[in-house]
C-alpha positions in Angstrom: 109.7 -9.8 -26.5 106.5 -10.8 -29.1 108.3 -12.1 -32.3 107.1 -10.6 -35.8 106.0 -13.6 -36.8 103.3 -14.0 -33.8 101.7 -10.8 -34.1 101.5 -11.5 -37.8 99.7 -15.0 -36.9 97.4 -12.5 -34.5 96.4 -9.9 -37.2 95.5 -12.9 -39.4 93.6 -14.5 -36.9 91.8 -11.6 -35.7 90.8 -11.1 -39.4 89.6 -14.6 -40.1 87.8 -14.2 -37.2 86.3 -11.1 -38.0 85.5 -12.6 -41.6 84.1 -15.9 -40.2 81.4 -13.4 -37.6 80.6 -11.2 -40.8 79.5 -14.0 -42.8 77.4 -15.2 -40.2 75.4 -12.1 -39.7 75.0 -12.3 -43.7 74.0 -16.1 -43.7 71.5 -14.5 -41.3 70.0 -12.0 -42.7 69.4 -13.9 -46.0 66.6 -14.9 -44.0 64.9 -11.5 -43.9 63.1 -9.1 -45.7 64.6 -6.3 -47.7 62.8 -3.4 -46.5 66.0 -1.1 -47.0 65.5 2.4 -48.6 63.0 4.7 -47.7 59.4 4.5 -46.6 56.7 7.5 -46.8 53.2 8.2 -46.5 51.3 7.9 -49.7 50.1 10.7 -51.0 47.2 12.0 -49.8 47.1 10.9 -46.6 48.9 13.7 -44.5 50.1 14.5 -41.1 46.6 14.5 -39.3 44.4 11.7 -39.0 45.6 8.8 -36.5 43.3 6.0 -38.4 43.7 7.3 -42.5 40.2 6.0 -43.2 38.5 8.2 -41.2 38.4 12.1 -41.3 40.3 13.7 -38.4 39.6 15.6 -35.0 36.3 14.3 -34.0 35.7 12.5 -37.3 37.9 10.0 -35.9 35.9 8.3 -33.6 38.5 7.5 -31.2 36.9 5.1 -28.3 38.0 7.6 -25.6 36.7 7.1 -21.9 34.0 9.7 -21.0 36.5 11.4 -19.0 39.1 11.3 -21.6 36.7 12.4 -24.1 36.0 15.7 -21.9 39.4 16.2 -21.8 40.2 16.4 -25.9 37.6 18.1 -26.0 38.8 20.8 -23.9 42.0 21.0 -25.7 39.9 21.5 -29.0 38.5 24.2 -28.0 42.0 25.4 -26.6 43.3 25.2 -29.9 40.1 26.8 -31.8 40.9 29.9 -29.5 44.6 30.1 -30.5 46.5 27.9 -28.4 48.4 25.3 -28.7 46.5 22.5 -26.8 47.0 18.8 -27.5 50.0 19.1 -29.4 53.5 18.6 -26.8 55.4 18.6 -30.0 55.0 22.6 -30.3 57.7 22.9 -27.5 59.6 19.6 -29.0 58.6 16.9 -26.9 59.1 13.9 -28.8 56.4 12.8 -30.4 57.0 9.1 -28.7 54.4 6.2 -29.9 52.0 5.8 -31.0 52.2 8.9 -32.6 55.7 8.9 -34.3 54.5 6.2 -36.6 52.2 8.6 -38.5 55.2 9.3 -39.9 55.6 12.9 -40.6 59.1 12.7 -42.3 60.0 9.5 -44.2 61.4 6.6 -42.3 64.3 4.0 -42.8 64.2 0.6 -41.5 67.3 -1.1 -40.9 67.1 -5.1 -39.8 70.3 -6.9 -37.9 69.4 -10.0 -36.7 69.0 -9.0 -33.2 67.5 -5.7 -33.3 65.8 -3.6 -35.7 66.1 0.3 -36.0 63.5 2.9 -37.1 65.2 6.0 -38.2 63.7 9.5 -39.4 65.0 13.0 -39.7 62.3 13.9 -37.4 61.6 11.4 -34.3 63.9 10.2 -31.7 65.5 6.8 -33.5 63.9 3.7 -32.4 65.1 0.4 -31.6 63.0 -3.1 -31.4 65.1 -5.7 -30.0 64.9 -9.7 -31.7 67.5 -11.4 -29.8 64.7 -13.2 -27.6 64.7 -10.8 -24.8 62.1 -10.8 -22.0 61.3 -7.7 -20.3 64.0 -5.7 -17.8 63.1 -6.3 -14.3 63.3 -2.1 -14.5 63.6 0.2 -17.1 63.8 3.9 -17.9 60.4 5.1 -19.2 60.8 7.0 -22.8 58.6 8.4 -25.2 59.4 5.7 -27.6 58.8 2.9 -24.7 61.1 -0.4 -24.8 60.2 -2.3 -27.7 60.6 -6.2 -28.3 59.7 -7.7 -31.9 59.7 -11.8 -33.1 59.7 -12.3 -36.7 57.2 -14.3 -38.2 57.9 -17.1 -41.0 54.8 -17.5 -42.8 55.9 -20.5 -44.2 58.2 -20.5 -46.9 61.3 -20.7 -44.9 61.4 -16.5 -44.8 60.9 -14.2 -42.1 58.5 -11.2 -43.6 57.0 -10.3 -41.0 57.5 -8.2 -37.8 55.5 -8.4 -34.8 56.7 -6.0 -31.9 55.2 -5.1 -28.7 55.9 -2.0 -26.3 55.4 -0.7 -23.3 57.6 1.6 -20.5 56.4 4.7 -21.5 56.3 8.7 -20.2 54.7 11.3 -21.4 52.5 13.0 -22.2 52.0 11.4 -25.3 49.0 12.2 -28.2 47.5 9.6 -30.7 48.2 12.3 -33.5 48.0 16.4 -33.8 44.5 17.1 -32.8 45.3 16.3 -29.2 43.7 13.0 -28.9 45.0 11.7 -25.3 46.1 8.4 -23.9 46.3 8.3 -19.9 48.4 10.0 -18.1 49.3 6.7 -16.0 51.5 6.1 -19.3 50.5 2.4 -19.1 50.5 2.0 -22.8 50.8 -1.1 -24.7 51.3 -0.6 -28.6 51.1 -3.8 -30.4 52.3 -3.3 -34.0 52.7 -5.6 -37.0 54.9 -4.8 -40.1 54.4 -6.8 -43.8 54.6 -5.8 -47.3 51.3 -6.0 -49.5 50.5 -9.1 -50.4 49.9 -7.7 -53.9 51.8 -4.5 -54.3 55.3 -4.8 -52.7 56.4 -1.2 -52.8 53.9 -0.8 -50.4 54.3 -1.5 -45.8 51.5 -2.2 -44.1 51.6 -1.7 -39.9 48.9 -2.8 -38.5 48.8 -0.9 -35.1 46.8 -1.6 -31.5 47.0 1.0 -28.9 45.9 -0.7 -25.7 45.4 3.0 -23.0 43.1 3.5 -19.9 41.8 6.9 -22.0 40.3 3.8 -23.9 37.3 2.0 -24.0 38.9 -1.1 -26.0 41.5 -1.5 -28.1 42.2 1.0 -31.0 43.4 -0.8 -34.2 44.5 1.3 -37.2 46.5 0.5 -40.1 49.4 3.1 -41.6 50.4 2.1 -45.2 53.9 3.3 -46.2 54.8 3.4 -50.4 58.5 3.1 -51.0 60.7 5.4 -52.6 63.3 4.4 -54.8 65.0 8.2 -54.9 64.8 9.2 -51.4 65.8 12.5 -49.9 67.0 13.2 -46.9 66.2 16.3 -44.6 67.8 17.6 -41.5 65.1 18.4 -39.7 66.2 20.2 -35.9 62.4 20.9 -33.4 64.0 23.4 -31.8 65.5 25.4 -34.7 63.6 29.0 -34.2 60.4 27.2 -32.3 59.0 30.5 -31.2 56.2 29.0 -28.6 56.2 29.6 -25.3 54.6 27.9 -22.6 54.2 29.5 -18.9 52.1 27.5 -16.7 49.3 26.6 -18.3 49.0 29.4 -20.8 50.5 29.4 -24.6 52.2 32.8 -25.6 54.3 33.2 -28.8 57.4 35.1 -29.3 57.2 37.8 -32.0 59.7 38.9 -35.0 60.9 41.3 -32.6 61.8 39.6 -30.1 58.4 40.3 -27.6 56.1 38.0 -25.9 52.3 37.9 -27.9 49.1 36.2 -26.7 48.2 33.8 -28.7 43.8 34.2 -27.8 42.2 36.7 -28.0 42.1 38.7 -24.5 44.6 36.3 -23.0 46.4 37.6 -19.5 49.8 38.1 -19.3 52.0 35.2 -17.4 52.7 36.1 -13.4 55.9 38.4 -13.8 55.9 38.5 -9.6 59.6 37.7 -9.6 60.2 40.8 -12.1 61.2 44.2 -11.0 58.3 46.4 -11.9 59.4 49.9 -14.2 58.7 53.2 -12.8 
């Protein structure tokens, strides 16, 4: 039979131990940057444009390939007639990177010493792993990909900034609403850095590069983020009363009573071949 007085000396270890791990991980992460709370767009800016310094559809310039350019321009003139082109995200498909960083609902960014989460009421939550990793032999592609980060010292004995890379994706995947396409060969590399301003720290900068074969070079963009000291949270479900409908290739929408609508104007009903037809 275990004695009282050994499971005591146990329990006591066990919490020493526990002590002695929790005060590592905060030796640790004295080293890192407080970027706790909540970041949000500035005002302003909005949920459209992918690069904020440029207007947005075709005001953005985005370097697309010939074909690639055909293509969003094909889903803008979906969209002009009604339809939903460009934009998975009307049937909930995550919005995956790069797009999720344009950051429709505020984010929260929570550091640990070996991997750093990106939470938001409205995207999938996102993990970017800095324990030194090198790439799985395999992985499961996602919309969010498989991200690995090294923080940078600049050289006053801090870590401040975050340099991630990441690739493994699926799709399909759009640089922002308007439809603008990567390649459907989902070979995607996002290169992302993360620092405060230099000058205003209630302010993220994330310099992102989107490297895509729907690309003629590299795309480079920078998304600011302003802090908020009073955040509020939202719950925010996709698929709570999403009322599109997609059949084929087409885009209907489901009415207030409960009937399929077109959504263009002289648009043909979908194929109803496996429905009995009424007398």
């Amino acid at each position: 039979m275990v004695s009282q007085s050994f499971v005591h000396k146990f329990i006591v270890v066990g919490l020493l131990a526990g002590a002695a791990v929790a005060a590592a991980q905060a030796q640790d992460l004295s080293k890192y940057p407080d970027w706790s709370g909540q970041w949000k767009k500035p005002a302003g800016i909005g949920n459209g444009p992918w690069d904020v310094t440029k207007p947005a559809g075709r005001g953005q310039q985005a370097p697309l390939t010939a074909e690639y350019q055909s293509i969003y321009e094909a889903k803008l003139a979906e969209r002009a007639s009604g339809g939903l082109g460009g934009d998975p995200t009307s049937q909930c498909v995550p919005h995956g990177l790069p797009r999720m960083m344009v950051g429709i609902y505020p984010m929260e960014i929570i550091i640990t010493p070996k991997t750093t989460y990106i939470l938001s009421d409205y995207n999938e939550p996102r993990r970017i792993f800095t324990d030194g990793r090198d790439w799985p032999a395999e992985f499961e592609p996602t919309f969010n990909g498989y991200s690995i980060g090294r923080w940078i010292d600049r050289g006053d004995g801090h870590l401040s900034v975050l340099e991630v890379d990441t690739r493994g994706f699926k799709g399909p995947r759009t640089f922002d609403g308007s439809g603008i396409p990567l390649h459907t060969d989902n070979q995607t590399i996002v290169k992302e850095r993360f620092y405060l301003d230099e000058v205003d720290k209630k302010f993220l900068r994330i310099e992102i590069t989107t490297i895509d074969h729907a690309l003629t070079r590299p795309w480079s963009v920078v998304r600011p983020f302003q802090h908020e000291s009073n955040p509020i949270w939202l719950v925010v479900d996709c698929s709570e009363d999403n009322r599109n409908v997609v059949v084929g290739k087409e885009s209907y929408l489901v009415s207030a009573d409960g009937f399929l609508m077109p959504t263009k104007k002289d648009q043909s009903p979908p194929d109803l071949r496996y429905f009995r037809k009424s007398k």
